[in-house]
C-alpha positions in Angstrom: 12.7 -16.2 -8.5 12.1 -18.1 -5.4 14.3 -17.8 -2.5 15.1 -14.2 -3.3 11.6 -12.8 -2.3 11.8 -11.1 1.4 9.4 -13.4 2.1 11.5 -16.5 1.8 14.1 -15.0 4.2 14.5 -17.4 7.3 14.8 -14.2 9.6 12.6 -10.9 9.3 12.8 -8.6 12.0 10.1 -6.1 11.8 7.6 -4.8 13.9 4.7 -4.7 11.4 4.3 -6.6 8.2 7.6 -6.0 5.7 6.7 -2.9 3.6 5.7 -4.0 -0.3 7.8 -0.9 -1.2 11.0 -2.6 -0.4 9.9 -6.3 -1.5 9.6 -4.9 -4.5 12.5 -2.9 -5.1 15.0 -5.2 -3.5 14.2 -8.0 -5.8 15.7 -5.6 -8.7 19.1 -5.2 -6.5 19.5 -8.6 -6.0 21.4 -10.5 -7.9 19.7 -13.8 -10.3 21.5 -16.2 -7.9 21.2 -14.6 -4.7 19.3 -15.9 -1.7 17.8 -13.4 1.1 18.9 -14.9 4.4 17.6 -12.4 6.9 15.8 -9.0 6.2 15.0 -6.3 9.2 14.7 -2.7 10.3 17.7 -0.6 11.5 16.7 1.9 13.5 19.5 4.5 13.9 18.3 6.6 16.5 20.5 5.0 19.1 23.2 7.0 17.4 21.0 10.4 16.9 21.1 9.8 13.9 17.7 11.3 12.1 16.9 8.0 9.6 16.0 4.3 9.8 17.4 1.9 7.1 16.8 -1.7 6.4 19.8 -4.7 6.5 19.2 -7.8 4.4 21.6 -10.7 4.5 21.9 -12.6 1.5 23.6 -15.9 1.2 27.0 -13.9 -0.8 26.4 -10.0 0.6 25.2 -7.8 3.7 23.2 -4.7 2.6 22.3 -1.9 4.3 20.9 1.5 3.2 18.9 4.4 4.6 14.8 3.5 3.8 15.1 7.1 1.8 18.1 6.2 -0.3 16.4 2.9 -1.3 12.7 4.1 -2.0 13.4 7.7 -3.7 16.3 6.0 -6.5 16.5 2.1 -5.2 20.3 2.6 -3.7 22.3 0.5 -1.5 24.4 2.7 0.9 26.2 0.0 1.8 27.5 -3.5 0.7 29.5 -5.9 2.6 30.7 -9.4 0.5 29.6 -12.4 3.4 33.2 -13.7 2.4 34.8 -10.4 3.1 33.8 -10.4 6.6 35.9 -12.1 9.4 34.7 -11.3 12.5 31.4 -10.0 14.5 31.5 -7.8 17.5 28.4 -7.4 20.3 28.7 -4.6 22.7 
């Protein structure tokens, strides 16, 4: 199992410590050969939008999901495939 705790990631972007909650629940959406790049909070408020969320880069997917949709039934809102994605935009 190593390289796919959150704690192996090379990035984590979090204020505070990286909650056990999702350590623990993202190990069982990961896949057996997967590798957690970078882990951090998305905080959606610049958008008024009333929820944070969490990304986490693997080495074959970006994830990202509401922290509610992923604590109360351990769902991804969204998945991007690494290979699927072409180009990155900063404002």
């Amino acid at each position: 199992m190593r390289g796919r705790s959150a704690r192996a990631a090379s990035i984590l972007v979090f204020e505070g410590e990286v909650p056990s909650a999702l350590e623990r629940i993202l190990l069982l959406r990961l896949r057996s050969d997967e590798r957690v790049l970078a882990l951090g909070d998305a905080s959606c408020s610049r958008w008024n939008l009333p929820y944070s969320g969490w990304v986490v880069v693997t080495d074959q997917r970006v994830l990202i999901t509401k922290q509610d949709s992923l604590l109360r039934v351990g769902a991804i809102d969204t998945e991007l495939v690494v290979d699927d994605i072409r180009y990155v935009r900063r404002s």
